[in-house]
C-alpha positions, 0 to 999 in steps of 0.5 A, a space after each residue: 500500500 502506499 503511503 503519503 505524507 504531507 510536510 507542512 513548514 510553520 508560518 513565518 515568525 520572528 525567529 524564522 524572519 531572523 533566520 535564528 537556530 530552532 526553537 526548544 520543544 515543548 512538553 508534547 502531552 497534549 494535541 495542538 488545539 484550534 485557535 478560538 475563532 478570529 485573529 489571535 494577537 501574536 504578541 511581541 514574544 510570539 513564534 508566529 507574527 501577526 503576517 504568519 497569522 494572516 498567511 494561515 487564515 487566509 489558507 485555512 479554509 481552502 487546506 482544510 477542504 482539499 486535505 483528508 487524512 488519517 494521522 496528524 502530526 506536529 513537531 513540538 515546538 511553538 511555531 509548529 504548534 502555533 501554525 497547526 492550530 491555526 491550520 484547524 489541526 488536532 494534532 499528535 506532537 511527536 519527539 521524533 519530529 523535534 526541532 534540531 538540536 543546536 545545544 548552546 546556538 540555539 536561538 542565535 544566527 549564525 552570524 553571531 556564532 560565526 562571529 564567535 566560533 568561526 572553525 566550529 561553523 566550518 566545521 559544522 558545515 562540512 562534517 555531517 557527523 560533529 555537533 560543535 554546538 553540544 547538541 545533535 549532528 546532520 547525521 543523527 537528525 538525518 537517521 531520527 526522520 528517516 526512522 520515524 518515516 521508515 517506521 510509519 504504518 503502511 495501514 495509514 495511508 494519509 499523513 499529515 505533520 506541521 514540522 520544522 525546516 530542518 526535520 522537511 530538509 531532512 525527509 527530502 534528503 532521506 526519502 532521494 537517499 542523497 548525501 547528507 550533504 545534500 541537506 544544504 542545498 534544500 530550502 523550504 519555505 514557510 506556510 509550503 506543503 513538501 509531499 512524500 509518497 512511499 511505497 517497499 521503503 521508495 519514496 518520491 517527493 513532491 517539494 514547496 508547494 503552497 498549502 493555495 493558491 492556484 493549487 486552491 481546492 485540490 486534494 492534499 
């Protein structure tokens, strides 16, 4: 049976405008909730901003038209969460979906880091295997997303996750079996839909379409 997944990327918010390293996860013990009808204020310390709120409201209704599923996922961190209860999600959040491990970068730029540790960035950016931030290696995101989509139920044939960039990038490099490397050279877009469909452990991969637009309307 074939399996499809659909990967949707957070809404824009201060940490993506700024191209800052993740966000911490959550506790993920409860399900991403719908926000309460009319634009929520996304406050100065939100993970989603008042331009991210609009963008999904203005989509909702179209995705939640066009997409039938039976599994919903999210990554447990903020903007995820934010973005899939905006979406009109009820959705799992997921460990093996979290954000990135940076250890001591996260929530810097890597301007402010290479600034500061100009050979551990170079090193990060050549050796998929180091983690000179403390936290987790490309090799080992890599191997966490592709045993979560290695490990999904062929009996449910429909998968949604609102999902960080990095865990997207890593499931477009796992599903073509490329480098690692090849991480780097995969940009995702906030509010897109990056489609996988996987059958006898292949998958195929559709990339950053908008979750409407001129796709408005059709099946997702």
């Amino acid at each position: 049976m074939t399996i499809r997944v659909l990967l949707i990327s957070p809404a824009m918010g201060p940490a993506l405008r700024a191209a800052r390293f993740g966000e911490e996860p959550e506790q993920p013990e409860q399900p991403a909730q719908p926000e309460a009808p009319g634009p929520p204020d996304p406050g100065p310390g939100s993970a989603v901003d008042a331009a991210g709120v609009r963008q999904t409201e203005a989509v909702r209704e179209d995705f939640l038209r066009g997409a039938r599923t039976s599994a919903v996922y999210v990554s447990p961190s903020p903007r995820c969460r934010t973005t899939a209860g905006l979406l009109g999600l009820d959705a799992r959040p997921l460990t093996d979906l979290a954000p990135w491990a940076m250890g001591r970068w996260q929530g810097r730029t890597l301007d402010e880091v290479a600034a500061e540790e100009p050979r551990s960035v170079s090193t990060w950016l050549t050796d998929p295997a180091a983690a000179p931030h403390g936290g987790e290696s490309l090799l080992a995101l890599y191997a966490r997303v592709g045993r979560w989509l290695d490990a999904l139920d062929p009996g449910t044939p429909r998968v949604i996750a609102v999902t960080e960039p990095d865990i997207v990038r890593a499931a477009a490099v796992h599903a073509l079996g490329a480098p690692a490397g090849a991480f780097w050279r995969f940009d995702v877009r906030p509010l897109t839909a990056t489609e996988l469909t996987g059958r006898d452990g292949r998958w195929n991969l559709l990339g950053g379409r908008p979750l409407a637009g001129e796709e408005a309307g059709e099946e997702i």
